[in-house]
Backbone as JSON Lines, residues from 0, in Angstrom:
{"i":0,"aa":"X","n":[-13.68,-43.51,29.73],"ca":[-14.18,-42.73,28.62],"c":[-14.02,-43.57,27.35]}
{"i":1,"aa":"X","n":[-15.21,-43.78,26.56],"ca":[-14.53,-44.23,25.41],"c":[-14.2,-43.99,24.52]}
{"i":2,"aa":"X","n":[-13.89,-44.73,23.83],"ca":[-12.87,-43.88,22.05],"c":[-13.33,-42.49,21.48]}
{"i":3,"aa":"X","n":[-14.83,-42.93,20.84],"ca":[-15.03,-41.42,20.46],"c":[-15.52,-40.24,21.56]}
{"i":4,"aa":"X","n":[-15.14,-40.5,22.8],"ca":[-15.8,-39.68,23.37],"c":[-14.29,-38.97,23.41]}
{"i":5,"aa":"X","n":[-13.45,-39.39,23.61],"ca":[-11.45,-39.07,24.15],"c":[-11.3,-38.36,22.7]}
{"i":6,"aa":"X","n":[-11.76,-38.95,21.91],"ca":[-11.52,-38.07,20.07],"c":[-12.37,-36.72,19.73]}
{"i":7,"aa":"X","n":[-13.75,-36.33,20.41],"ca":[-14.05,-35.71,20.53],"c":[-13.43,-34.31,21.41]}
{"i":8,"aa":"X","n":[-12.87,-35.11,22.61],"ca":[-11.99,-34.06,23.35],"c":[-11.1,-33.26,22.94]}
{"i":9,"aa":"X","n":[-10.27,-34.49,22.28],"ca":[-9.26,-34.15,21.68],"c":[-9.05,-32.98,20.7]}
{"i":10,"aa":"X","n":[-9.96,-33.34,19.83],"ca":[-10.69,-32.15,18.58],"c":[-10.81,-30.89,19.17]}
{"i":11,"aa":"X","n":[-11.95,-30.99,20.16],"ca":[-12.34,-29.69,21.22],"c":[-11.09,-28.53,21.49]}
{"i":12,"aa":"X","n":[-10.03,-29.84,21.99],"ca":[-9.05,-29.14,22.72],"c":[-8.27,-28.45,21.58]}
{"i":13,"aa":"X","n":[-8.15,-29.11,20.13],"ca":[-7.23,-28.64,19.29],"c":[-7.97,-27.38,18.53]}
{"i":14,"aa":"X","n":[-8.54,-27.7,18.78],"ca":[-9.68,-26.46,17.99],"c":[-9.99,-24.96,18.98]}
{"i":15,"aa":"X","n":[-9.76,-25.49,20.4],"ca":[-9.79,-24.35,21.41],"c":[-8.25,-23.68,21.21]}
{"i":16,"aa":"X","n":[-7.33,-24.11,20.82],"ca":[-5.73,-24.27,21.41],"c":[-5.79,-23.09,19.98]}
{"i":17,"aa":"X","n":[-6.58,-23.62,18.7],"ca":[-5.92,-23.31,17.26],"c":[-6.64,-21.33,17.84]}
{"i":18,"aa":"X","n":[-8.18,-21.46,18.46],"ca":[-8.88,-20.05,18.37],"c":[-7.77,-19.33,19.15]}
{"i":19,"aa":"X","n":[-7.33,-19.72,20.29],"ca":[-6.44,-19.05,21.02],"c":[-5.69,-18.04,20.17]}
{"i":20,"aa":"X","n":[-5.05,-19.14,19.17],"ca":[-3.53,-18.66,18.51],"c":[-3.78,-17.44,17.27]}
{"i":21,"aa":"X","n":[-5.72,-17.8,16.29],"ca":[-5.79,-17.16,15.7],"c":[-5.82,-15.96,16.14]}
{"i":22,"aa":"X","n":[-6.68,-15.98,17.17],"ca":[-6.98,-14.53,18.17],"c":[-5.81,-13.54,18.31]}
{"i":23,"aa":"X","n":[-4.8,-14.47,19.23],"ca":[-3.36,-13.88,19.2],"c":[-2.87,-13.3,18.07]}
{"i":24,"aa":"X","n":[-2.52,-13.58,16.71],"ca":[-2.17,-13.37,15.53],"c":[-3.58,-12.53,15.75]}
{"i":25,"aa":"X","n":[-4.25,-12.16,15.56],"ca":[-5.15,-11.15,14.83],"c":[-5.02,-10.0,15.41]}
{"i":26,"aa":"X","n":[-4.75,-10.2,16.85],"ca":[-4.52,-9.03,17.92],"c":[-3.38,-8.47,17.52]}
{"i":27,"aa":"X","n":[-2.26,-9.3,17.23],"ca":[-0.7,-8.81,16.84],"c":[-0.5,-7.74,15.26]}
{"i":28,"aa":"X","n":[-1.55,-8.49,14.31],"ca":[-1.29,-7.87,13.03],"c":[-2.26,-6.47,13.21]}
{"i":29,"aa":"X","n":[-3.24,-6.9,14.46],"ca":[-4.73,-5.55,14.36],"c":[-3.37,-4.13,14.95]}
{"i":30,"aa":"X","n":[-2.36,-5.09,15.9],"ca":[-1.74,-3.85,16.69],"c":[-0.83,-3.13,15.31]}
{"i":31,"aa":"X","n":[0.12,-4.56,14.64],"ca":[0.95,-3.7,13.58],"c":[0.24,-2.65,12.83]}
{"i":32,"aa":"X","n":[-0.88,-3.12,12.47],"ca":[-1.69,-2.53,11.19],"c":[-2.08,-0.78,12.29]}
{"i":33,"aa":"X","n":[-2.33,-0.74,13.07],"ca":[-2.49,0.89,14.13],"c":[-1.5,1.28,14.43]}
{"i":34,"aa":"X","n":[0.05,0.82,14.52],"ca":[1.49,0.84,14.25],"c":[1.43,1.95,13.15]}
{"i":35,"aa":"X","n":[1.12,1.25,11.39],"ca":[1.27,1.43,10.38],"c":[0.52,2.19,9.65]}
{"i":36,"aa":"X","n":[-0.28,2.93,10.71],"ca":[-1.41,3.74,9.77],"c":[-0.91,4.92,9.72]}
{"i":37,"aa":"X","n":[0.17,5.34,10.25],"ca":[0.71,6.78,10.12],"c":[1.32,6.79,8.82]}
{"i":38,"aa":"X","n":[2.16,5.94,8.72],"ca":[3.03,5.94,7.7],"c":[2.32,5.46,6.4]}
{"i":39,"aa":"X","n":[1.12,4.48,6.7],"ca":[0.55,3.76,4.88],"c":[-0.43,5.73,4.78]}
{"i":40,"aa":"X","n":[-0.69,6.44,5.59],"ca":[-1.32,7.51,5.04],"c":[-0.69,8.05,4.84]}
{"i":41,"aa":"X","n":[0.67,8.58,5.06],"ca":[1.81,9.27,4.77],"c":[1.72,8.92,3.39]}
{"i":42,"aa":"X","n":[2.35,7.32,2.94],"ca":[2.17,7.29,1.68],"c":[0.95,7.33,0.81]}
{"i":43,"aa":"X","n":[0.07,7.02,1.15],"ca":[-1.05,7.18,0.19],"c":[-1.19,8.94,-0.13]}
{"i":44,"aa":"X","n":[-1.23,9.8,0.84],"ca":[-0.43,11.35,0.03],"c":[0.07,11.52,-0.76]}
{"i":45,"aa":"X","n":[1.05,11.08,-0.76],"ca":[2.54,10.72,-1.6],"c":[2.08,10.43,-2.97]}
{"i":46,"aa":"X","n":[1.11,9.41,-3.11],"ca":[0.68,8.33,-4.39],"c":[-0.27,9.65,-4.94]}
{"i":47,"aa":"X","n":[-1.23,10.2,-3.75],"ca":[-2.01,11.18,-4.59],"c":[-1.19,12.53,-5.23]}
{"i":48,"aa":"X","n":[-0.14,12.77,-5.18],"ca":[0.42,14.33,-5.03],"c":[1.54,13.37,-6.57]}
{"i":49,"aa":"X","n":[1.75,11.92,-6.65],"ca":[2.19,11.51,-7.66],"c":[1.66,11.22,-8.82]}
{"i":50,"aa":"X","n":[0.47,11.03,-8.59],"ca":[-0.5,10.67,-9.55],"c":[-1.08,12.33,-10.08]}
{"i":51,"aa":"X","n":[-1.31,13.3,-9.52],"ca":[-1.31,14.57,-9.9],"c":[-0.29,14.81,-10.87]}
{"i":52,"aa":"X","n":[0.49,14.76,-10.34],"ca":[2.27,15.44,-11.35],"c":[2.19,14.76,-12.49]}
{"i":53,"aa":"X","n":[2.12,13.6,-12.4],"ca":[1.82,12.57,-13.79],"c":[0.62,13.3,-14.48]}
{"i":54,"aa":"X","n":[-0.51,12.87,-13.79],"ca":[-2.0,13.31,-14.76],"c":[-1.45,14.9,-15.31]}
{"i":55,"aa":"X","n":[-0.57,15.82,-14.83],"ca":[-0.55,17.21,-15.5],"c":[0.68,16.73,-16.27]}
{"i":56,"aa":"X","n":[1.85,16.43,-16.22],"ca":[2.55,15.93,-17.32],"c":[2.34,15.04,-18.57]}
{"i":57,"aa":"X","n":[1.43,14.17,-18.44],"ca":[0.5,13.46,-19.37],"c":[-0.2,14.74,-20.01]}
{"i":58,"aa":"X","n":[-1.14,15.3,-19.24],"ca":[-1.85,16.18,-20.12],"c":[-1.31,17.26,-21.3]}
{"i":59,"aa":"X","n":[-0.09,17.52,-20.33],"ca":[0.71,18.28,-21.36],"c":[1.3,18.36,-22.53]}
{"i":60,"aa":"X","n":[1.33,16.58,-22.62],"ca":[1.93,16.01,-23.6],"c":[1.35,14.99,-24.91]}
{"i":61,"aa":"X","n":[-0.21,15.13,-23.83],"ca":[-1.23,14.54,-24.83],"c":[-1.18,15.16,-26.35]}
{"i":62,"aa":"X","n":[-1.58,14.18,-27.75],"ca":[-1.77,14.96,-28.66],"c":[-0.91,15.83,-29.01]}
{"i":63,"aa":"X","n":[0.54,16.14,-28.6],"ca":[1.23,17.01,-29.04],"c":[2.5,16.39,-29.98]}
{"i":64,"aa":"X","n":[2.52,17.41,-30.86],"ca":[3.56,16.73,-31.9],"c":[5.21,16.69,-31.03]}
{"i":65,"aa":"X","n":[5.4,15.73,-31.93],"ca":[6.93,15.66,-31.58],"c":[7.9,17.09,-31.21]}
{"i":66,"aa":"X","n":[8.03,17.95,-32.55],"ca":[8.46,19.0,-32.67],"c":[7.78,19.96,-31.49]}
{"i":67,"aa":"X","n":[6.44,20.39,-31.01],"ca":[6.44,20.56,-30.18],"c":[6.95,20.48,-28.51]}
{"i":68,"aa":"X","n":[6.85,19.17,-28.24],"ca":[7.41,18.86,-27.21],"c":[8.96,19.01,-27.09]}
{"i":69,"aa":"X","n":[9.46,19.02,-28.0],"ca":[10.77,19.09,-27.97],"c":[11.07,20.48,-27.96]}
{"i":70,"aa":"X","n":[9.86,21.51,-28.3],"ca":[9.91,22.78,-28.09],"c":[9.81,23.36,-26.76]}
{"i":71,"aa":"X","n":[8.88,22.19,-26.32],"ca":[8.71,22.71,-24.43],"c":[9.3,21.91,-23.37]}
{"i":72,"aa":"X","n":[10.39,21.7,-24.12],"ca":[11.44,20.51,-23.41],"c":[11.98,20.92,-21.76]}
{"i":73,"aa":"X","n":[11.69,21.9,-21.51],"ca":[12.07,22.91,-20.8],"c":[10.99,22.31,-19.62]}
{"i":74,"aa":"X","n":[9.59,22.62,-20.11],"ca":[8.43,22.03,-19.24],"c":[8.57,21.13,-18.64]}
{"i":75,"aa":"X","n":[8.63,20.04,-19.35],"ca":[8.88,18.6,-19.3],"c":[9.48,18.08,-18.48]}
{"i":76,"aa":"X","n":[10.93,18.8,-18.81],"ca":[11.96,18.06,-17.53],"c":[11.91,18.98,-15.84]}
{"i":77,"aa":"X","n":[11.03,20.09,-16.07],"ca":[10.34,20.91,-14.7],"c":[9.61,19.85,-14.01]}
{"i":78,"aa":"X","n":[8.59,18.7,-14.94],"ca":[7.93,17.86,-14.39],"c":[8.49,16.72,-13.99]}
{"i":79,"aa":"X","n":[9.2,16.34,-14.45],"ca":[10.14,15.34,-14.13],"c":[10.39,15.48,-13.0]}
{"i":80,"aa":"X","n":[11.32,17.14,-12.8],"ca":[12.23,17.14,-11.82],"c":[11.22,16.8,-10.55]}
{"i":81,"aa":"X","n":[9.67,17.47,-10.78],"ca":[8.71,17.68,-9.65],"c":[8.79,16.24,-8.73]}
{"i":82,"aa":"X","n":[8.45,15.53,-9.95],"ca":[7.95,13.94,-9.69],"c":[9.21,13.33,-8.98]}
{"i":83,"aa":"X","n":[10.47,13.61,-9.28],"ca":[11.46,12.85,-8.5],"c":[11.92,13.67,-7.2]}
{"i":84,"aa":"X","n":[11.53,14.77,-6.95],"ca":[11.72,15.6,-5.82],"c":[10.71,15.03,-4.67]}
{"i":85,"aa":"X","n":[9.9,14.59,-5.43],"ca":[8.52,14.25,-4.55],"c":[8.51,12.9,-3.96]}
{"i":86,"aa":"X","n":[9.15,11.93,-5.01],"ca":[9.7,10.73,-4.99],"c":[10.98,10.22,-3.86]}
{"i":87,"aa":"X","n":[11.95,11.45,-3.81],"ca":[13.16,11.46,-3.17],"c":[12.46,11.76,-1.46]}
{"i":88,"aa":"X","n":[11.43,12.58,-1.5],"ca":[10.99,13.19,-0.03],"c":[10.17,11.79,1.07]}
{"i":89,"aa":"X","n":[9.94,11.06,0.32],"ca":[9.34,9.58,0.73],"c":[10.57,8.88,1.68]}
């Protein structure tokens, strides 16, 4: 055989050896990732039901004077408490 024909092989073979391995790794992360879909939707709930509590505590507090808020201080830390109850259940 000559030179470039043995270098050609060679290539072939490293390039067959590399698809093997990507394959493998793709199969392994495709399995983690169907592993992990219970739990990344678990959290993505989580993010929506957090992002709620926020967007209504924001709203509440939009535009409102100081003296106010400190009037509905009461509210406030209700929302708080929501957001870290919700936070703690994760």
């Amino acid at each position: 055989m000559g030179g470039d024909q043995a270098s050609t092989i060679r290539r072939l073979a490293h390039w067959k050896c590399q698809l093997r391995t990507s394959g493998a790794e793709s199969d392994g992360k495709a399995q983690r990732y169907r592993e992990e879909a219970g739990t990344l939707a678990a959290l993505a709930d989580k993010d929506a039901v957090l992002v709620g509590q926020a967007e209504l505590l924001r709203s509440m507090l939009e535009g409102v004077a100081r003296d106010a808020m400190l009037a509905g201080r009461r509210e406030i830390e209700v929302g708080i408490a929501a957001i870290t109850a919700t936070l703690r259940k994760l």
